[in-house]
N, CA and C atoms of all chains as a GROMACS GRO file, in nm:
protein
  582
    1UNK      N    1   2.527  -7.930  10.866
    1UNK     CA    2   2.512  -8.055  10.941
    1UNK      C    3   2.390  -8.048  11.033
    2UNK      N    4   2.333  -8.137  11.033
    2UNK     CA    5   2.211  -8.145  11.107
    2UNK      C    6   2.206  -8.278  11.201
    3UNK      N    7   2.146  -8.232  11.334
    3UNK     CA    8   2.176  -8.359  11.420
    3UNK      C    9   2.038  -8.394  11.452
    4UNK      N   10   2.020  -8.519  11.456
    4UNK     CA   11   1.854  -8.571  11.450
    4UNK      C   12   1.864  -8.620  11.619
    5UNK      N   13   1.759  -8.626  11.690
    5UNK     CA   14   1.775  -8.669  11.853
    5UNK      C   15   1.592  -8.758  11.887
    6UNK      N   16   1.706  -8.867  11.895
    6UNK     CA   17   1.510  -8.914  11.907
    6UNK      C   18   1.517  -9.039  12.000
    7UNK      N   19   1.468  -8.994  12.146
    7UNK     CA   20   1.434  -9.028  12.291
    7UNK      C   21   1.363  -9.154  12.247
    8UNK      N   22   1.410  -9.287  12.281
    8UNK     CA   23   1.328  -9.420  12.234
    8UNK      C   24   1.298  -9.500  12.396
    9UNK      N   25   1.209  -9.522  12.393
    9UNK     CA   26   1.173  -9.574  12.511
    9UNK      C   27   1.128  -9.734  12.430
   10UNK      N   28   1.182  -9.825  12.530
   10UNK     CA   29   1.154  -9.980  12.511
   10UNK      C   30   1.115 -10.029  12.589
   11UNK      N   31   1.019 -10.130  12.505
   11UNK     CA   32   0.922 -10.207  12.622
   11UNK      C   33   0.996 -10.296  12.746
   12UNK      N   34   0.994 -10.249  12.858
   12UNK     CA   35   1.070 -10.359  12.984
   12UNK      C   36   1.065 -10.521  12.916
   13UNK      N   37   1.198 -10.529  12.953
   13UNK     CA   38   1.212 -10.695  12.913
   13UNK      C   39   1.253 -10.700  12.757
   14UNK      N   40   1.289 -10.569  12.714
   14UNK     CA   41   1.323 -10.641  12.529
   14UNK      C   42   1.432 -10.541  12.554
   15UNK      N   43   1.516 -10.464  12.604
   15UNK     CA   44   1.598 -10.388  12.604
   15UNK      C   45   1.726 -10.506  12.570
   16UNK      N   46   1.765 -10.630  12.557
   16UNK     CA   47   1.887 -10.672  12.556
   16UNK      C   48   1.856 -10.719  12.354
   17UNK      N   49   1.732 -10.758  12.386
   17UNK     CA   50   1.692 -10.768  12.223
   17UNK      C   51   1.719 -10.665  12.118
   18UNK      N   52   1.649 -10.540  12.184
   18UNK     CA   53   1.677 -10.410  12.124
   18UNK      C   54   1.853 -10.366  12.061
   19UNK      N   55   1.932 -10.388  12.166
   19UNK     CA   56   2.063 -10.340  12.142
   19UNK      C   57   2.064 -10.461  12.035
   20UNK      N   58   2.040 -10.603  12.051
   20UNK     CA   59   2.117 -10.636  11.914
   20UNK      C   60   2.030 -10.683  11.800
   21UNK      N   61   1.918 -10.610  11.800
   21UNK     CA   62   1.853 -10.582  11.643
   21UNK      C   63   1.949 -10.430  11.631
   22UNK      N   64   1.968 -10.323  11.743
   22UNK     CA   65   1.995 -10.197  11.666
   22UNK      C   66   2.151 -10.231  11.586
   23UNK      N   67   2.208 -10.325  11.657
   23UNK     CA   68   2.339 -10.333  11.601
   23UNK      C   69   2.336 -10.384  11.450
   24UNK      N   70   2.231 -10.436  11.399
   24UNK     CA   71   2.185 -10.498  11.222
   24UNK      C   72   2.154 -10.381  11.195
   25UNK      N   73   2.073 -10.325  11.242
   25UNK     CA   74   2.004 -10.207  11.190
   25UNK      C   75   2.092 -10.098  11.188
   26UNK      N   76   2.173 -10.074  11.258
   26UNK     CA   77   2.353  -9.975  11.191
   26UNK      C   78   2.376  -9.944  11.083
   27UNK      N   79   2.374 -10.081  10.998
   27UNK     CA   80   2.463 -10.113  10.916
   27UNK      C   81   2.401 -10.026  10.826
   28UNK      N   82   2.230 -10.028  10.832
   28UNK     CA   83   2.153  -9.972  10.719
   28UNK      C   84   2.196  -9.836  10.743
   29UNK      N   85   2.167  -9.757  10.820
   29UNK     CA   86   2.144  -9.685  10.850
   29UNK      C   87   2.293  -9.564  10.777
   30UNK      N   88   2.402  -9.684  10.819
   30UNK     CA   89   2.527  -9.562  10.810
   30UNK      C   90   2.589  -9.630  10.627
   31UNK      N   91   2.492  -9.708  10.575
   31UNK     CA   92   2.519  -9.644  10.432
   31UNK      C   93   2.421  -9.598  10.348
   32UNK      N   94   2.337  -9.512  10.452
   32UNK     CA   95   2.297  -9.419  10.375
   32UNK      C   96   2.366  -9.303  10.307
   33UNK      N   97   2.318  -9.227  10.209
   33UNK     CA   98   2.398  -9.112  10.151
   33UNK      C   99   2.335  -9.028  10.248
   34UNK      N  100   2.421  -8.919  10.292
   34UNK     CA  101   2.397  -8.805  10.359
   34UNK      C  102   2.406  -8.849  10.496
   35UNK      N  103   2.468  -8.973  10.526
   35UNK     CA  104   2.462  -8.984  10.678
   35UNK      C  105   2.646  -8.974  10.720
   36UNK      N  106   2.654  -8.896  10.810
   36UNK     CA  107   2.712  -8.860  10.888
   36UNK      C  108   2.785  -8.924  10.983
   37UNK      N  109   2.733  -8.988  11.104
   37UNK     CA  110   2.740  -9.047  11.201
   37UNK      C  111   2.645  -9.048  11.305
   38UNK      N  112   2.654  -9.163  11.390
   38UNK     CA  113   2.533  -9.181  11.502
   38UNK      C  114   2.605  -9.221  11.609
   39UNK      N  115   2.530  -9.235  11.737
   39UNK     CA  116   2.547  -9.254  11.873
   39UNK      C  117   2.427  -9.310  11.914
   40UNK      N  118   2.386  -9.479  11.996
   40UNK     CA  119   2.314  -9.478  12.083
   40UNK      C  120   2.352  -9.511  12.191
   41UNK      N  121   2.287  -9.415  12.316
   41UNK     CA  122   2.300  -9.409  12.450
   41UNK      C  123   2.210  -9.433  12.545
   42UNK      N  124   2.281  -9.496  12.647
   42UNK     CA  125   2.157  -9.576  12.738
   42UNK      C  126   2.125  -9.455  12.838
   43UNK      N  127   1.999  -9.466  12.862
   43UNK     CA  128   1.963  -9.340  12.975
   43UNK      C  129   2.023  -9.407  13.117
   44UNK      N  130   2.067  -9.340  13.220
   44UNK     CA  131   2.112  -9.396  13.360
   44UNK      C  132   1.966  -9.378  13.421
   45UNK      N  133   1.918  -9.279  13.461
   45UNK     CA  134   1.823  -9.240  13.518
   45UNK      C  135   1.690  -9.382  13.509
   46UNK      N  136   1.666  -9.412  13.368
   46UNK     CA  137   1.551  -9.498  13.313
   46UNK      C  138   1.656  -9.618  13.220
   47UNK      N  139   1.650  -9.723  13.246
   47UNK     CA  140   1.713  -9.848  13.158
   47UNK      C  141   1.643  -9.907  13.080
   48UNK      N  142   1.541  -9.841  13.046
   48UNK     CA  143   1.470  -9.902  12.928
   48UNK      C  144   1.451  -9.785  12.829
   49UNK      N  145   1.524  -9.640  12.842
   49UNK     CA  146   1.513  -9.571  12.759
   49UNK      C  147   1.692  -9.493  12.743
   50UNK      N  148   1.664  -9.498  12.575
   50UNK     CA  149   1.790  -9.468  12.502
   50UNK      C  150   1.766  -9.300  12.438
   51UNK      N  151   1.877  -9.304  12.398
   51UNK     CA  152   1.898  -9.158  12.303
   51UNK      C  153   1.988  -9.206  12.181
   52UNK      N  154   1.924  -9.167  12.072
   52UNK     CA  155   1.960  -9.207  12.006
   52UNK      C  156   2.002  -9.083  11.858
   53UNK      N  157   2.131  -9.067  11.844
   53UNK     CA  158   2.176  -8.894  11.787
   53UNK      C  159   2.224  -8.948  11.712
   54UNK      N  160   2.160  -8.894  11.555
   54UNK     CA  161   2.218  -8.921  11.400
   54UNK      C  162   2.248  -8.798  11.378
   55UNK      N  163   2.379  -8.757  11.322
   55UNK     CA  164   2.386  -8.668  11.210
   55UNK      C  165   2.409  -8.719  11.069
   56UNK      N  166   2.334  -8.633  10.989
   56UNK     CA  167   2.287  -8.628  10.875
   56UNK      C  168   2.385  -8.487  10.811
   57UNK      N  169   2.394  -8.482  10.645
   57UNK     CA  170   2.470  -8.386  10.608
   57UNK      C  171   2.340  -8.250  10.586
   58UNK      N  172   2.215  -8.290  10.570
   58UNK     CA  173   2.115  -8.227  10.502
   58UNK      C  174   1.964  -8.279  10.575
   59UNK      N  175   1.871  -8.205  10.642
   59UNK     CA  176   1.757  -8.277  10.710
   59UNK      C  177   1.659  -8.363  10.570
   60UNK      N  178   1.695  -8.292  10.503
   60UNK     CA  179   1.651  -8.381  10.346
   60UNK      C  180   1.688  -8.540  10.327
   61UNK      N  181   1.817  -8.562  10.382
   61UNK     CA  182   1.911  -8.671  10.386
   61UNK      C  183   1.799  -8.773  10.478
   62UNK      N  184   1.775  -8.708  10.620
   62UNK     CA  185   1.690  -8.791  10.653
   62UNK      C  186   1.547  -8.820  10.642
   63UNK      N  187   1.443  -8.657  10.614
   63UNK     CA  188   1.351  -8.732  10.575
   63UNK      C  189   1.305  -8.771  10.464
   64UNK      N  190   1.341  -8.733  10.361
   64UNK     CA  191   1.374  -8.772  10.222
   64UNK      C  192   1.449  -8.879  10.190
   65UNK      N  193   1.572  -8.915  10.182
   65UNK     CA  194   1.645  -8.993  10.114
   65UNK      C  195   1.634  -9.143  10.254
   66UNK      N  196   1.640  -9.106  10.383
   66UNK     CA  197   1.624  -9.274  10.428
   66UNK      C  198   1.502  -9.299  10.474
   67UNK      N  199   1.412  -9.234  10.501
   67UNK     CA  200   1.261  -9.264  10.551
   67UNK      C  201   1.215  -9.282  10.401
   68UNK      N  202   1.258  -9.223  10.300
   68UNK     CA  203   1.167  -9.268  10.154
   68UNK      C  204   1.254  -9.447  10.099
   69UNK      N  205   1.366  -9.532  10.158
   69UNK     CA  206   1.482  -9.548  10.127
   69UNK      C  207   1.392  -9.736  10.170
   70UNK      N  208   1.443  -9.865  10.040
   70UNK     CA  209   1.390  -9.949  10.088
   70UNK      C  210   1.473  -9.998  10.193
   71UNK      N  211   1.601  -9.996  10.287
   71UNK     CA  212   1.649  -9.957  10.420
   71UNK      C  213   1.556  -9.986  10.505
   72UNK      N  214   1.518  -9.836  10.488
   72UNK     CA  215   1.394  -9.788  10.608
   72UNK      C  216   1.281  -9.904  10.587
   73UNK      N  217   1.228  -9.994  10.550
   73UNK     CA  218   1.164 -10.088  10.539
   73UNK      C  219   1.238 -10.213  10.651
   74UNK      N  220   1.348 -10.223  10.638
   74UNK     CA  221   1.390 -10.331  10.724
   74UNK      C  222   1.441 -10.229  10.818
   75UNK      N  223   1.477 -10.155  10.846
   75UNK     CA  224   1.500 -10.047  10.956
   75UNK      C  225   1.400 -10.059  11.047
   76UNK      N  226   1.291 -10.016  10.987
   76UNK     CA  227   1.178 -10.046  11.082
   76UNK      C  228   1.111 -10.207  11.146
   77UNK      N  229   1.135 -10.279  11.029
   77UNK     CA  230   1.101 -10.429  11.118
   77UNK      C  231   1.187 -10.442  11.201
   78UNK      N  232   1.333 -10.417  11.194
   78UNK     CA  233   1.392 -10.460  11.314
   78UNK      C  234   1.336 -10.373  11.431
   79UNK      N  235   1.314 -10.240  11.437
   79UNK     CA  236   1.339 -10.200  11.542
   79UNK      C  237   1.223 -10.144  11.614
   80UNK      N  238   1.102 -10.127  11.510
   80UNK     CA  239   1.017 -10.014  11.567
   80UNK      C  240   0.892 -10.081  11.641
   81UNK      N  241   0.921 -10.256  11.616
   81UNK     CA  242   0.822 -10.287  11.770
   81UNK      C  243   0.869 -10.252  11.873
   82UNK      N  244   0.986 -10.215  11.935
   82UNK     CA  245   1.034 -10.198  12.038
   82UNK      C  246   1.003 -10.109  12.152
   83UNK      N  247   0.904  -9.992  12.076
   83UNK     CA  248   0.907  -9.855  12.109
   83UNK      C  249   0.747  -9.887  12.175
   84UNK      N  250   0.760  -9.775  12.267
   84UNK     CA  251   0.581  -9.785  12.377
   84UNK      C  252   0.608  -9.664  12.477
   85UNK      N  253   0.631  -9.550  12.405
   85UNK     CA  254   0.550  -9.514  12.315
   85UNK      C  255   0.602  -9.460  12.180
   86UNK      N  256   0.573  -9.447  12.034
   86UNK     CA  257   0.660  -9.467  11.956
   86UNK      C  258   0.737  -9.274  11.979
   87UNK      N  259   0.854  -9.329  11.954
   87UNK     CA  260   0.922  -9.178  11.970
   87UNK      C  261   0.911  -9.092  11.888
   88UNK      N  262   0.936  -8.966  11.949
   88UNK     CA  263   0.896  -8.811  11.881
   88UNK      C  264   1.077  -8.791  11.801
   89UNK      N  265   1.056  -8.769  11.652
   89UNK     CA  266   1.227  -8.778  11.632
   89UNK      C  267   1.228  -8.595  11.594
   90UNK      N  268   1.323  -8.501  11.634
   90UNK     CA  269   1.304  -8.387  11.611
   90UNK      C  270   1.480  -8.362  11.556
   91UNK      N  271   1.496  -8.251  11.449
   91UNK     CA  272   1.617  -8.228  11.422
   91UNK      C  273   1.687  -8.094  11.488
   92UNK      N  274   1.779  -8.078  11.500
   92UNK     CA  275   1.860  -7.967  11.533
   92UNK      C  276   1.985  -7.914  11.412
   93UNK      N  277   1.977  -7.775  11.423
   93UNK     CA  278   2.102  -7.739  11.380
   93UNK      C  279   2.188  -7.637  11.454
   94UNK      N  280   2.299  -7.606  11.385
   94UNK     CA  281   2.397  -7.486  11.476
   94UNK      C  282   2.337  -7.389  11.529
   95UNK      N  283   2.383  -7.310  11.578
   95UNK     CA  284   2.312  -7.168  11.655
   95UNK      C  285   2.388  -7.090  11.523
   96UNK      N  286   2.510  -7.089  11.494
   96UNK     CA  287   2.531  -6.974  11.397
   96UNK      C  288   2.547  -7.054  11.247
   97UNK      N  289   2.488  -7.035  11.140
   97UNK     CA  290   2.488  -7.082  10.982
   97UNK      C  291   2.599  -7.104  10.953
   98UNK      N  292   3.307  -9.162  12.989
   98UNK     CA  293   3.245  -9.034  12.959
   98UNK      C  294   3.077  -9.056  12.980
   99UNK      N  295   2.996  -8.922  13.011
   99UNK     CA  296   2.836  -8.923  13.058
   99UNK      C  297   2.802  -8.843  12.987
  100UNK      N  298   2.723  -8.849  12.872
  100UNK     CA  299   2.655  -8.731  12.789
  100UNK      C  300   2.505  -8.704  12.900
  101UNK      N  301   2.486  -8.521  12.946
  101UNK     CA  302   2.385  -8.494  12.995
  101UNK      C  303   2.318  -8.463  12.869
  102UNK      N  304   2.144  -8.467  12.844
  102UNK     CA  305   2.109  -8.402  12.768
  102UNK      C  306   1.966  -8.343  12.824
  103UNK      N  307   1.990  -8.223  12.821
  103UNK     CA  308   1.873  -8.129  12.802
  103UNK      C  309   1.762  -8.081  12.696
  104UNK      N  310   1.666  -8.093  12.691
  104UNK     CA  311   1.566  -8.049  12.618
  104UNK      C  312   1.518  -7.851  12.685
  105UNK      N  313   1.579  -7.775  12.624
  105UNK     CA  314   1.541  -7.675  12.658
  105UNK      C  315   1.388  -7.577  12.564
  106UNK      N  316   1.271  -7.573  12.682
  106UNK     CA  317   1.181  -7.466  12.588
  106UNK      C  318   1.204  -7.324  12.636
  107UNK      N  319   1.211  -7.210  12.553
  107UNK     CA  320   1.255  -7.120  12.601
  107UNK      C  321   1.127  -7.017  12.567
  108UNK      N  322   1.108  -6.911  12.685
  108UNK     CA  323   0.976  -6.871  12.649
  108UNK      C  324   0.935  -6.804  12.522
  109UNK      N  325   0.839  -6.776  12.433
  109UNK     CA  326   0.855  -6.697  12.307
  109UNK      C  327   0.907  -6.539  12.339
  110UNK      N  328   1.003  -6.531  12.223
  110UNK     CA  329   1.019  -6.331  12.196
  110UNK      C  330   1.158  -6.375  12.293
  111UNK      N  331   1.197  -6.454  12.362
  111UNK     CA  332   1.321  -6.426  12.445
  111UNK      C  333   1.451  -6.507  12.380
  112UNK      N  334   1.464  -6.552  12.261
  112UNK     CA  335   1.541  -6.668  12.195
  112UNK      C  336   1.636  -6.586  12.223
  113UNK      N  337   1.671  -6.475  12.138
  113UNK     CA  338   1.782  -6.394  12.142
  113UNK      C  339   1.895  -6.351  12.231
  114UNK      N  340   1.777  -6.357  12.347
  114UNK     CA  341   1.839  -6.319  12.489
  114UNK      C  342   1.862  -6.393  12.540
  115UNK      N  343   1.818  -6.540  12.556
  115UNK     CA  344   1.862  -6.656  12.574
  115UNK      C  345   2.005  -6.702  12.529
  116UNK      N  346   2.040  -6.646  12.398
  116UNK     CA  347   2.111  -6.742  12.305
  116UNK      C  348   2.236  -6.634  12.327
  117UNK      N  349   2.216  -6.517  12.428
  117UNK     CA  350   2.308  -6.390  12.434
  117UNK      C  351   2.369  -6.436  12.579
  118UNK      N  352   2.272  -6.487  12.661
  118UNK     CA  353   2.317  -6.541  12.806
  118UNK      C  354   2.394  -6.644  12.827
  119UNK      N  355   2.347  -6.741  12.732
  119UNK     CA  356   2.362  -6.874  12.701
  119UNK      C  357   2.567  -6.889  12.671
  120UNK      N  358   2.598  -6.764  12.578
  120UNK     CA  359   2.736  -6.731  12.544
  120UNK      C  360   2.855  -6.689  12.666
  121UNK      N  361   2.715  -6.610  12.788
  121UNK     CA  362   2.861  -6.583  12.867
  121UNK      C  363   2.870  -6.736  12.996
  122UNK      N  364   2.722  -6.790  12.977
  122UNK     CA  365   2.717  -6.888  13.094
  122UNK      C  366   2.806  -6.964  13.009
  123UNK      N  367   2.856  -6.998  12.916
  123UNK     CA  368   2.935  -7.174  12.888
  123UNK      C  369   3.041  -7.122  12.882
  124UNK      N  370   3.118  -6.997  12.962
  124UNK     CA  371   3.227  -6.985  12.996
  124UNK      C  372   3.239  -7.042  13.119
  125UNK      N  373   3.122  -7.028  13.233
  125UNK     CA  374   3.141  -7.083  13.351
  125UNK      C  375   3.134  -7.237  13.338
  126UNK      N  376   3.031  -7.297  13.236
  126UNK     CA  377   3.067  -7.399  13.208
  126UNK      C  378   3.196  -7.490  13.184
  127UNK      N  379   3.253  -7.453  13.133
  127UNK     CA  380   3.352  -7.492  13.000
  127UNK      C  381   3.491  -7.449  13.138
  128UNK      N  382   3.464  -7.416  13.265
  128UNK     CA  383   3.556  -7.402  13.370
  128UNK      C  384   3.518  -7.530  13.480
  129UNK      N  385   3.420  -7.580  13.432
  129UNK     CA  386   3.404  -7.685  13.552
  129UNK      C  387   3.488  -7.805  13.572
  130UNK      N  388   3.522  -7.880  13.706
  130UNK     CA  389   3.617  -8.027  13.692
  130UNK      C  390   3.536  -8.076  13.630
  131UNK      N  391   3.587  -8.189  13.510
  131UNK     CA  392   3.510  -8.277  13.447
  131UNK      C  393   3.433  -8.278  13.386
  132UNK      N  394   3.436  -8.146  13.339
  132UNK     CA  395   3.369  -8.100  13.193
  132UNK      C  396   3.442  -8.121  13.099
  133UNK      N  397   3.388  -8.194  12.981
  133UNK     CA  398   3.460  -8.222  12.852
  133UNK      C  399   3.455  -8.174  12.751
  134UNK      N  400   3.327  -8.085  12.711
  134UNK     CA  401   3.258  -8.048  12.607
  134UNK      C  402   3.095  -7.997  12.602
  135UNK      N  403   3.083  -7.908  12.554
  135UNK     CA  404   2.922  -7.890  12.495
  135UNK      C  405   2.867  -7.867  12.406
  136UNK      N  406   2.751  -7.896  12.307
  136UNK     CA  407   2.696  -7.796  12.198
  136UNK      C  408   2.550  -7.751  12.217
  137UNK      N  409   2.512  -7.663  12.232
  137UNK     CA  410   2.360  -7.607  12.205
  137UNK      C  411   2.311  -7.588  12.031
  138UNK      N  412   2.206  -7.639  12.038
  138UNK     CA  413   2.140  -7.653  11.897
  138UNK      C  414   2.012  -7.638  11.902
  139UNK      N  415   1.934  -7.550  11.796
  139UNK     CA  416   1.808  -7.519  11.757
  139UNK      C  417   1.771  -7.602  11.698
  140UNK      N  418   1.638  -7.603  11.779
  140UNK     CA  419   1.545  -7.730  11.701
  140UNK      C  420   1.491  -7.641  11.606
  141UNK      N  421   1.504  -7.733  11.441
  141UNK     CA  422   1.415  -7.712  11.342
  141UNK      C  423   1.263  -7.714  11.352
  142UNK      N  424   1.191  -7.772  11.397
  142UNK     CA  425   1.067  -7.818  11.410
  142UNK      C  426   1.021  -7.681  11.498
  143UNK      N  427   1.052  -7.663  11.608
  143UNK     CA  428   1.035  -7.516  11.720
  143UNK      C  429   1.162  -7.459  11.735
  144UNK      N  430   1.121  -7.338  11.696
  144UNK     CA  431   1.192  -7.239  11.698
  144UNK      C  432   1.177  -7.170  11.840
  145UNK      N  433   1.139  -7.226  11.938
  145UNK     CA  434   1.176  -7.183  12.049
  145UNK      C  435   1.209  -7.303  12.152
  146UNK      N  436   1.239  -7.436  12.085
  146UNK     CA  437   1.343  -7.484  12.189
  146UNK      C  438   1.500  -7.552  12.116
  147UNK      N  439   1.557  -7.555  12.218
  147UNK     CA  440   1.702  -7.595  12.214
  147UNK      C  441   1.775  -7.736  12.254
  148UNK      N  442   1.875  -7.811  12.239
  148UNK     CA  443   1.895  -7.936  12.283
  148UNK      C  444   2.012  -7.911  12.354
  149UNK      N  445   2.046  -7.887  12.467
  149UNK     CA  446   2.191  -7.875  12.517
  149UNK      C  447   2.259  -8.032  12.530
  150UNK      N  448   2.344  -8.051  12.491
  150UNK     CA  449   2.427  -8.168  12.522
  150UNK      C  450   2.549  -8.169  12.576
  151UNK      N  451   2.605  -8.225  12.704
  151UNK     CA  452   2.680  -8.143  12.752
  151UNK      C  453   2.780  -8.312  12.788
  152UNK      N  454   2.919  -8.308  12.753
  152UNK     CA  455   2.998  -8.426  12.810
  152UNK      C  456   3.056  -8.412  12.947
  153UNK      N  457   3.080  -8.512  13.064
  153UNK     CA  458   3.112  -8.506  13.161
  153UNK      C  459   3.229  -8.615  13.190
  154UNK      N  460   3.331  -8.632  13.262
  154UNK     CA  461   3.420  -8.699  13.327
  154UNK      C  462   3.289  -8.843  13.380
  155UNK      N  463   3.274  -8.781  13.468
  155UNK     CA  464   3.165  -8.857  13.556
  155UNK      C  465   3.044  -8.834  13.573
  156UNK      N  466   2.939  -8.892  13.610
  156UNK     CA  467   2.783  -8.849  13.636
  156UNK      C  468   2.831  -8.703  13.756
  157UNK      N  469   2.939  -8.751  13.832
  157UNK     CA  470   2.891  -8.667  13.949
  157UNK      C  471   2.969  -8.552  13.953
  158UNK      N  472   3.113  -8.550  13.822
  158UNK     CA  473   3.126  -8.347  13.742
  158UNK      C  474   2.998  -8.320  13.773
  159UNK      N  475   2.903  -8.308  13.696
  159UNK     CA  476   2.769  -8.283  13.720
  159UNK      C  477   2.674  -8.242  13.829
  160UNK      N  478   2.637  -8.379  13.855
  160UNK     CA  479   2.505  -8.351  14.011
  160UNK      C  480   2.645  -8.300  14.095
  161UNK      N  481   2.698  -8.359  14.140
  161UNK     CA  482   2.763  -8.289  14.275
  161UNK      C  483   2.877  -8.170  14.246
  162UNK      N  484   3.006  -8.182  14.143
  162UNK     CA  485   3.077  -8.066  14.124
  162UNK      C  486   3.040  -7.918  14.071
  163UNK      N  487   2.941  -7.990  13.948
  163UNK     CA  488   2.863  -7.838  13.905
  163UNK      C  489   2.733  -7.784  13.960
  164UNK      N  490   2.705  -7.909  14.015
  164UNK     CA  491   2.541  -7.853  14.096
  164UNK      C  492   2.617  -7.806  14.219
  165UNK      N  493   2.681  -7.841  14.300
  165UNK     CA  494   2.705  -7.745  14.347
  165UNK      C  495   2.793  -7.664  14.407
  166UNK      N  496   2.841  -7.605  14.288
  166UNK     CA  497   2.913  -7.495  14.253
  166UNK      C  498   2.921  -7.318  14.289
  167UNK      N  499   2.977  -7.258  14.305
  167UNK     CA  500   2.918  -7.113  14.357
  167UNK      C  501   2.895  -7.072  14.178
  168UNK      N  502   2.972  -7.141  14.048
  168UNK     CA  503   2.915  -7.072  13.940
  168UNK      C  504   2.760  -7.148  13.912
  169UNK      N  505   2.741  -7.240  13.938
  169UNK     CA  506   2.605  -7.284  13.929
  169UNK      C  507   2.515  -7.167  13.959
  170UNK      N  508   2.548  -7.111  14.078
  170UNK     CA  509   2.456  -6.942  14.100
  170UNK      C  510   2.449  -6.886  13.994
  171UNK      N  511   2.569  -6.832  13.927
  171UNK     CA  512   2.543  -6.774  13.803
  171UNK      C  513   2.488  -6.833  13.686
  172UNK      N  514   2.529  -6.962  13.669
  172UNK     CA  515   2.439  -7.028  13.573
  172UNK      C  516   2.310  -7.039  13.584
  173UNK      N  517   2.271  -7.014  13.709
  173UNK     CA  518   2.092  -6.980  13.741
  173UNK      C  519   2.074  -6.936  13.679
  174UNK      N  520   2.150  -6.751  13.735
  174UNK     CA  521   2.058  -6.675  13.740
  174UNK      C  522   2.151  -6.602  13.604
  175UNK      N  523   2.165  -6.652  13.505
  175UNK     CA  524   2.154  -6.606  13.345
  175UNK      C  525   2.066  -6.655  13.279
  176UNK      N  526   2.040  -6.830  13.352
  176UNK     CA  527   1.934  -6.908  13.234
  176UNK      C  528   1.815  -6.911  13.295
  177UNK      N  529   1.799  -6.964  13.401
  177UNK     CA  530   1.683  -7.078  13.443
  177UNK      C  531   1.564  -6.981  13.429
  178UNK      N  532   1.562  -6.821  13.413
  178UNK     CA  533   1.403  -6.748  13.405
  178UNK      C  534   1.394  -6.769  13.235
  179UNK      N  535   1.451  -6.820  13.182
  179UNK     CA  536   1.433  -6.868  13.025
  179UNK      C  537   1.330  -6.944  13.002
  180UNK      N  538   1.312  -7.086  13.091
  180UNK     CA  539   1.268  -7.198  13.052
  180UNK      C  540   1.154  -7.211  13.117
  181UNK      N  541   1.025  -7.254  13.044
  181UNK     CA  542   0.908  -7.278  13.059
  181UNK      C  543   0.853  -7.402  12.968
  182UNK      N  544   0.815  -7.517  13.023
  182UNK     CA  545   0.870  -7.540  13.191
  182UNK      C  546   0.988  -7.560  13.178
  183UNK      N  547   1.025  -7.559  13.334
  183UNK     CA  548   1.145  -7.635  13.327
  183UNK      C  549   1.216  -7.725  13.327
  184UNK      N  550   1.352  -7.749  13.261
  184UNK     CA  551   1.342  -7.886  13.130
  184UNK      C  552   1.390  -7.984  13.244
  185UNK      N  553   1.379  -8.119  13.198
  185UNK     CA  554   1.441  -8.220  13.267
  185UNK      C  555   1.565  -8.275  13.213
  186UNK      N  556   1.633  -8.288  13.323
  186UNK     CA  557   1.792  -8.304  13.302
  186UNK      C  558   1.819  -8.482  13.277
  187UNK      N  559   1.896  -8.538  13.167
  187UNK     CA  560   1.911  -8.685  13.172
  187UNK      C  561   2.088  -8.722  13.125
  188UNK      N  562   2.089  -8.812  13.199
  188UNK     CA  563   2.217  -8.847  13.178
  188UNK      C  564   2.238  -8.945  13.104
  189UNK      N  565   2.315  -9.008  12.989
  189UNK     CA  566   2.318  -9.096  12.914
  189UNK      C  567   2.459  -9.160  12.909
  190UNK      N  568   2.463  -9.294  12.906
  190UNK     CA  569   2.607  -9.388  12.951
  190UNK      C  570   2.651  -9.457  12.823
  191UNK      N  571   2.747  -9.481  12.740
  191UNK     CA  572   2.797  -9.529  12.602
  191UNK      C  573   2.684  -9.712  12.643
  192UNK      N  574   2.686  -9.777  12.532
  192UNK     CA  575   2.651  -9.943  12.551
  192UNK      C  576   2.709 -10.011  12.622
  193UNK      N  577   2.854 -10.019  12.557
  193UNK     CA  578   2.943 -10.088  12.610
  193UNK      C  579   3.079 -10.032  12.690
  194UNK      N  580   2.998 -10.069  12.814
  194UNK     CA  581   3.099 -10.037  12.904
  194UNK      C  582   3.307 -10.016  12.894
   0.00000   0.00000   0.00000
């Protein structure tokens, strides 16, 4: 299992927009094959920046099968004007195999 | 519930010892009021940083019960000569209230 973590910062003033394009953009997202489950979370500290944690079964799952995926085509119109500056997405796995 | 999340860089050549400290500190953890849960995970991309994610009761388990804590001392002084720099701490709140 692999957990993807990718810090999205939104432009002031589109954050109420944002939550409900991400809520269309879900839908894609969690029928992908190899997806797992997700979480997005609002930062307290900063209100225009989220966290946003996918697990995936395989890091292949994500950059292979939904970044190659026509999904990821409307994935991205909904969501990726939003971002300023566009986010760094990095994966994680367990400490022990 | 308050997901904290940490971005940990840990200096090179010390992962090991990190990831050896790291085992006896989330006992002191995993004793705090209003601690719910944690996982530490290796980033794929660098192999010398980590993502701590840690669940809380409240924001203030946290800043005020575990910050300050007499095990917070020990949680210093197992981790904090690890991290270069040192990471910034964020707290994250579900959407919907």
């Amino acid at each position: 299992m692999i957990l993807e973590i990718a810090m999205l910062q939104v432009r002031p003033g589109l954050t109420q927009e944002f939550e409900s394009n991400f809520a269309v953009a879900s839908k894609i997202l969690s029928s992908m094959p190899g997806y797992l489950g997700h979480s997005l979370r609002r930062c307290i500290e900063d209100k225009n920046k989220y966290a946003l944690l996918i697990t995936w079964e395989t890091l292949e799952a994500h950059t292979e099968g939904f970044r190659k995926s026509s999904g990821y085509l409307e994935w991205k119109a909904l969501l990726h004007h939003f971002y300023d500056p566009f986010p760094i997405v990095e994966h994680f796995e367990d400490l022990s195999p």
